[in-house]
Biotite code that builds the C-alpha atoms (Angstrom):
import biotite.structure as struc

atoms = struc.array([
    struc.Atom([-46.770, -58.307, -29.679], chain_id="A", res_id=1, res_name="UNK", atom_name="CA", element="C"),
    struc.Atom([-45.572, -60.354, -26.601], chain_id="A", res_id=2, res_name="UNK", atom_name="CA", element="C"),
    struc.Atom([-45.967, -64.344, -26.847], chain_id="A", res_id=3, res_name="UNK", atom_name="CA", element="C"),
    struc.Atom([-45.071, -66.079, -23.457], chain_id="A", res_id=4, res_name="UNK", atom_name="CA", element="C"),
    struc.Atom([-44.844, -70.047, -23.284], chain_id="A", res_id=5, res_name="UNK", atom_name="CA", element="C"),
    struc.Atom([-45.241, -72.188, -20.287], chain_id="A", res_id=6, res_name="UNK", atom_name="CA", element="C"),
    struc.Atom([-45.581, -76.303, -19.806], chain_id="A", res_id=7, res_name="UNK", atom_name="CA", element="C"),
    struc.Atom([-41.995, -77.581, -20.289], chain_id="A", res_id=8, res_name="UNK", atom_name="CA", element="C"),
    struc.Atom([-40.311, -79.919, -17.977], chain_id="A", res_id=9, res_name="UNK", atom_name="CA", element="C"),
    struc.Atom([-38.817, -83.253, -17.830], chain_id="A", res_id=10, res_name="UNK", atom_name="CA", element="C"),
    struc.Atom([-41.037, -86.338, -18.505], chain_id="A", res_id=11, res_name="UNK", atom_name="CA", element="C"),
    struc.Atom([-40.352, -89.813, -19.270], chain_id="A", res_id=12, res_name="UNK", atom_name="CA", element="C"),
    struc.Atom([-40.789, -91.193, -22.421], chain_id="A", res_id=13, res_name="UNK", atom_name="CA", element="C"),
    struc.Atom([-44.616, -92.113, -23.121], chain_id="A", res_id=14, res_name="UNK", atom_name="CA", element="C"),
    struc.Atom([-45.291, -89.421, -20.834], chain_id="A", res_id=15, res_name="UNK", atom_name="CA", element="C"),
    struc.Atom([-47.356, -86.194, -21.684], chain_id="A", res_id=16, res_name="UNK", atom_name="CA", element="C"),
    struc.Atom([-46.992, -82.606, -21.907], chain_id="A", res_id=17, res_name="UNK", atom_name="CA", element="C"),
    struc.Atom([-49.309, -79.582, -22.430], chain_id="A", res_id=18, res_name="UNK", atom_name="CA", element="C"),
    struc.Atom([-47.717, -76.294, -23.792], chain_id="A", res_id=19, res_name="UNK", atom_name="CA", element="C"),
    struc.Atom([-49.301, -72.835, -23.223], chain_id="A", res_id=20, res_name="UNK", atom_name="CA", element="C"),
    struc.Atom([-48.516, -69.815, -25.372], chain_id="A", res_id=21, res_name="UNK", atom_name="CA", element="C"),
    struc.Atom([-50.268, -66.724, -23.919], chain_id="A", res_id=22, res_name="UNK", atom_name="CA", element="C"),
    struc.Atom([-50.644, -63.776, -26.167], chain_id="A", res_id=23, res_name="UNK", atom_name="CA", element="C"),
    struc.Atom([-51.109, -60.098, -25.930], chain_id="A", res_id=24, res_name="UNK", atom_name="CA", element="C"),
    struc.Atom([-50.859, -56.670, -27.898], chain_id="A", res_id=25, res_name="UNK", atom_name="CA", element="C"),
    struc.Atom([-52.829, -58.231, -31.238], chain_id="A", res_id=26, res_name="UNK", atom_name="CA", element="C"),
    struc.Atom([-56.066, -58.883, -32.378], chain_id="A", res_id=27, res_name="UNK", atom_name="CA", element="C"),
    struc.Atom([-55.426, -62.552, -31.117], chain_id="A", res_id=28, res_name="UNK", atom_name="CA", element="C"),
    struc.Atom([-58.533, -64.102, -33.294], chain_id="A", res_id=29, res_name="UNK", atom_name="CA", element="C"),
    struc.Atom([-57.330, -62.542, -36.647], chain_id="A", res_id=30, res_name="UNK", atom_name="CA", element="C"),
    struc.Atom([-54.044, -64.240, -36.710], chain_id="A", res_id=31, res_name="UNK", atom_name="CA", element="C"),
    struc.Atom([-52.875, -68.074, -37.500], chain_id="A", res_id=32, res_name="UNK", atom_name="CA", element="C"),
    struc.Atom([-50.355, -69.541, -34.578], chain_id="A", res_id=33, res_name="UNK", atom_name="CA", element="C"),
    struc.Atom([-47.937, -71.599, -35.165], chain_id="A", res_id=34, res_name="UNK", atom_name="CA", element="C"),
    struc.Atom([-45.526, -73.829, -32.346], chain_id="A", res_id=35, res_name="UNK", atom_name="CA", element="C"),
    struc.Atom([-41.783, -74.245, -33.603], chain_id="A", res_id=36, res_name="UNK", atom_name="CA", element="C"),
    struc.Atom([-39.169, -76.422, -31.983], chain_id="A", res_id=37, res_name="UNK", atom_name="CA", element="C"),
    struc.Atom([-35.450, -76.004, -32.010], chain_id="A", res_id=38, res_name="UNK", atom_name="CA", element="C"),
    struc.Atom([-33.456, -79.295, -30.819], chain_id="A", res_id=39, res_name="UNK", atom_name="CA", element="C"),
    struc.Atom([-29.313, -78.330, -29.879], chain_id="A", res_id=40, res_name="UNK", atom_name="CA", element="C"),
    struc.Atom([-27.733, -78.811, -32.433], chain_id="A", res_id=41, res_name="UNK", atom_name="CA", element="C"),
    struc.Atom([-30.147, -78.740, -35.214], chain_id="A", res_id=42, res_name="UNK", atom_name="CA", element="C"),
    struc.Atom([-32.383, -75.999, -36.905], chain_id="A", res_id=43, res_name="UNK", atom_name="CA", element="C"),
    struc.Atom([-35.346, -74.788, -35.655], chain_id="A", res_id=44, res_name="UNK", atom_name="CA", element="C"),
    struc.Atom([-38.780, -76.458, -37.322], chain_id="A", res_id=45, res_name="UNK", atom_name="CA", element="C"),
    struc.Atom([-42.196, -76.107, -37.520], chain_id="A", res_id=46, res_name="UNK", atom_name="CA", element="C"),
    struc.Atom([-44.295, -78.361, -35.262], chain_id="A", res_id=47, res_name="UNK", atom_name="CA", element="C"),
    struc.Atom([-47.813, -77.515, -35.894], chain_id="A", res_id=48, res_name="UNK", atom_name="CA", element="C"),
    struc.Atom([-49.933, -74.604, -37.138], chain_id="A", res_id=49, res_name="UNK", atom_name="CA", element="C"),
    struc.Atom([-53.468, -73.500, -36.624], chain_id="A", res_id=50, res_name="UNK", atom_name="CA", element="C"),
    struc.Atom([-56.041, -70.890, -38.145], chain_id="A", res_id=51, res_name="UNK", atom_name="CA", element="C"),
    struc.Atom([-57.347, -68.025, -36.901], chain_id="A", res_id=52, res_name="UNK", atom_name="CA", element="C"),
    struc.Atom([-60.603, -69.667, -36.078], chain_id="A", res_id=53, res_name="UNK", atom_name="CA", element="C"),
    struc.Atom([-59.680, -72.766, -35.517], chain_id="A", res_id=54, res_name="UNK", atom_name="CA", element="C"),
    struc.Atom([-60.515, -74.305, -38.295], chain_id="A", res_id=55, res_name="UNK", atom_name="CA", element="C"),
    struc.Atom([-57.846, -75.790, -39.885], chain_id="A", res_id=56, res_name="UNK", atom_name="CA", element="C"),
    struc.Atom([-54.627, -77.475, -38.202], chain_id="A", res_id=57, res_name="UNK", atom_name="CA", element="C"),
    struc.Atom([-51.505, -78.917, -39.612], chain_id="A", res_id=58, res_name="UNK", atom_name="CA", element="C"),
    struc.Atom([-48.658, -80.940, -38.337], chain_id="A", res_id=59, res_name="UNK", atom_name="CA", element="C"),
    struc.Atom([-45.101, -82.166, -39.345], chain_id="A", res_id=60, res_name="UNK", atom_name="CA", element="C"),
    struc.Atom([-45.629, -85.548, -40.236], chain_id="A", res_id=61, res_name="UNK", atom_name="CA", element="C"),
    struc.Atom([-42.983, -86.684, -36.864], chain_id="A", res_id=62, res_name="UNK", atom_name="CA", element="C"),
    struc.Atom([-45.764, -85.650, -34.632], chain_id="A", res_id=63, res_name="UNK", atom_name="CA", element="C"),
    struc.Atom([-48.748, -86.212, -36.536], chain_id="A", res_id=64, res_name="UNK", atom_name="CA", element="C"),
    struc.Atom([-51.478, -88.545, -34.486], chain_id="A", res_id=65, res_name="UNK", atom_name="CA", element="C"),
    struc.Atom([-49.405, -87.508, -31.029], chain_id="A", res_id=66, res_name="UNK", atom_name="CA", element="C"),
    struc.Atom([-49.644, -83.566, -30.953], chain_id="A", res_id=67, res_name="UNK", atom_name="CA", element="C"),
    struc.Atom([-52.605, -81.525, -30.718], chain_id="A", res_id=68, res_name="UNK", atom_name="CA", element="C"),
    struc.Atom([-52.367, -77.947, -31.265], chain_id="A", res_id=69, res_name="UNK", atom_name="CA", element="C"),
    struc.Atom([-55.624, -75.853, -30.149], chain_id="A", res_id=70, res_name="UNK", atom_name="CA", element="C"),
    struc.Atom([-56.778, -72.332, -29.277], chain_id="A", res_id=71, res_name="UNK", atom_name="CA", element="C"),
    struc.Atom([-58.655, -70.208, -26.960], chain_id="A", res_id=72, res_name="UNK", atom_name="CA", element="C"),
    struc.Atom([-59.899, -66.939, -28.257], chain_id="A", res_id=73, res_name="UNK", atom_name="CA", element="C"),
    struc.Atom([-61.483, -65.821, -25.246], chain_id="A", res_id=74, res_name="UNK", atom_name="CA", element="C"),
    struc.Atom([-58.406, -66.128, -23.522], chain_id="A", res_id=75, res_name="UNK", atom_name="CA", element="C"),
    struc.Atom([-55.916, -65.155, -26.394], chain_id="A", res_id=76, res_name="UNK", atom_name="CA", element="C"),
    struc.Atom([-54.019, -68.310, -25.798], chain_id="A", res_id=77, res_name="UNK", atom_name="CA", element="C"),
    struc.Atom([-52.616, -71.417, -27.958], chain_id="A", res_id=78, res_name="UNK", atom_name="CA", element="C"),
    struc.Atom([-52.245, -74.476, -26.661], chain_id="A", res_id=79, res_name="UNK", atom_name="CA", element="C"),
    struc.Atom([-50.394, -77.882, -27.867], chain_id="A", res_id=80, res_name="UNK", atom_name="CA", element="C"),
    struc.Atom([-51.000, -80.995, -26.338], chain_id="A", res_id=81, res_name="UNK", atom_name="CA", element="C"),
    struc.Atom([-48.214, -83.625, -26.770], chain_id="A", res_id=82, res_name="UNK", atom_name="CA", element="C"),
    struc.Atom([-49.065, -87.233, -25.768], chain_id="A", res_id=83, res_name="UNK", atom_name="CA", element="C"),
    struc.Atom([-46.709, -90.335, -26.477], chain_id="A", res_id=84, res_name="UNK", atom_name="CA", element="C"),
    struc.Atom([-43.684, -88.258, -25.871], chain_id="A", res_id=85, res_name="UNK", atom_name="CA", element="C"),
    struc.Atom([-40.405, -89.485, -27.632], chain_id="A", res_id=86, res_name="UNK", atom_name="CA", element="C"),
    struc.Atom([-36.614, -88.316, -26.786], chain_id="A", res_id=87, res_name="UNK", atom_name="CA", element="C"),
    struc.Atom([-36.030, -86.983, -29.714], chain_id="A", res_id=88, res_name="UNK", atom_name="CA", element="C"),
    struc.Atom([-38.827, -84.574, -29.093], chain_id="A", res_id=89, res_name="UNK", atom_name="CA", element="C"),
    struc.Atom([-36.506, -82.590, -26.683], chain_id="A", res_id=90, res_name="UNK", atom_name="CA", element="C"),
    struc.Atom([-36.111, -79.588, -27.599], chain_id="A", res_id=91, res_name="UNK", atom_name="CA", element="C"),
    struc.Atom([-37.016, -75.460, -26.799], chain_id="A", res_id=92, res_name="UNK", atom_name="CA", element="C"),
    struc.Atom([-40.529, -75.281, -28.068], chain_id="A", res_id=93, res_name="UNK", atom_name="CA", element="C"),
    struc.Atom([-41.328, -71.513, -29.426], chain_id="A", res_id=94, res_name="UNK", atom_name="CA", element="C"),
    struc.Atom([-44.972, -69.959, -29.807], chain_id="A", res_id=95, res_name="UNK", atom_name="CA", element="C"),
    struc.Atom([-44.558, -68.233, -33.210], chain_id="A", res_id=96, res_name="UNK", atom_name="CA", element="C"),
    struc.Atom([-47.321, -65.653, -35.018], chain_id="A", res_id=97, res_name="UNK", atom_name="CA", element="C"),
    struc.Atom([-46.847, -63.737, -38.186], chain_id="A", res_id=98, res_name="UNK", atom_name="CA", element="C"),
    struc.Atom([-48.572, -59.889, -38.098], chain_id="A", res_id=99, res_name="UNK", atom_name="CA", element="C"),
    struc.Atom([-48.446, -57.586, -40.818], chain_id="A", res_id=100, res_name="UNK", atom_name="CA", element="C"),
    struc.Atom([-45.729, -59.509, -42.063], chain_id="A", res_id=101, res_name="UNK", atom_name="CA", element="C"),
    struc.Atom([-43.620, -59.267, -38.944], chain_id="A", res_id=102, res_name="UNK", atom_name="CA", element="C"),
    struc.Atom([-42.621, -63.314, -37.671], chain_id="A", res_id=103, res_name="UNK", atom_name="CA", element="C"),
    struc.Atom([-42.915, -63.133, -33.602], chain_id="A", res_id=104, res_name="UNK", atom_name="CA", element="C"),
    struc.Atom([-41.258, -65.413, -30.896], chain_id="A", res_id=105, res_name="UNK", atom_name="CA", element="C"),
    struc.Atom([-42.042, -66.381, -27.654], chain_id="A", res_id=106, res_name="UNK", atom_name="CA", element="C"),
    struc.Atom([-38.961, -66.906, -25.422], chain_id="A", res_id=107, res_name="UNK", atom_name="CA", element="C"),
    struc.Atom([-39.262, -70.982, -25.508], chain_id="A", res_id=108, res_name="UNK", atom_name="CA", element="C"),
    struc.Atom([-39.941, -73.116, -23.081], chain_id="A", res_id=109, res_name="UNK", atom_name="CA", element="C"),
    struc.Atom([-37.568, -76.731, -22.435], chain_id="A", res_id=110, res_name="UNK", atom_name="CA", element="C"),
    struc.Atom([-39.053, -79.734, -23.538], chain_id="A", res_id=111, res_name="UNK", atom_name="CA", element="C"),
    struc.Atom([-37.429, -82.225, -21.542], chain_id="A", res_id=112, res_name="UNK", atom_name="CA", element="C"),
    struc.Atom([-38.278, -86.236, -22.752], chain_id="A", res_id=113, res_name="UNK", atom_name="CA", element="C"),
    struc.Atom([-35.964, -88.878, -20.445], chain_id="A", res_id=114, res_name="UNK", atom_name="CA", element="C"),
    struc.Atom([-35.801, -91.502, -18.784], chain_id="A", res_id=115, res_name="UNK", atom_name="CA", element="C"),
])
């Protein structure tokens, strides 16, 4: 299982972002994904979550109405869309999945909200 994340950077506050987690070496469509984040300093939490299909989605409530989390099965990849951007969103953001049991991490990308 290999999850790589891309999107980070600096942006101002109000500003968005679009994360990318590409995936490989599962069967991509079977599995819920999940985006973590990990601030310095703190522990690492879950930001949103979304089925297999699609279907279902849910968000911790500090980014609920701002983040979108989505998915492409065609192209094995999650996505999460974060509008309204706040500082205390900075953080590493981490594509997470959970196969057979086994949790999987991406290597995190920076997350970057300043003015």
């Amino acid at each position: 299982v290999t999850l790589v994340e891309s999107g980070g950077g600096l942006v101002q506050p109000g500003g968005s972002l679009r994360l990318s987690c590409a995936a490989s070496g599962f069967t991509f469509n079977v599995y819920g994904m999940s985006w973590y984040r990990q601030a310095p300093g703190k522990e690492r939490e879950l930001v949103a979550r979304i089925s297999s299909a699609g279907g279902r989605t849910n968000y911790a409530d500090s980014v609920k109405g701002r983040f979108t989390i989505s998915r492409d099965n065609a192209k094995n990849t999650v996505y999460l869309q974060m509008n309204s951007l706040k500082p205390e969103d900075t953080a590493v953001y981490y594509c997470n999945t959970k196969v057979r049991g086994d949790d999987y991490w991406g290597q995190g990308t920076q997350v970057t909200v300043s003015s």
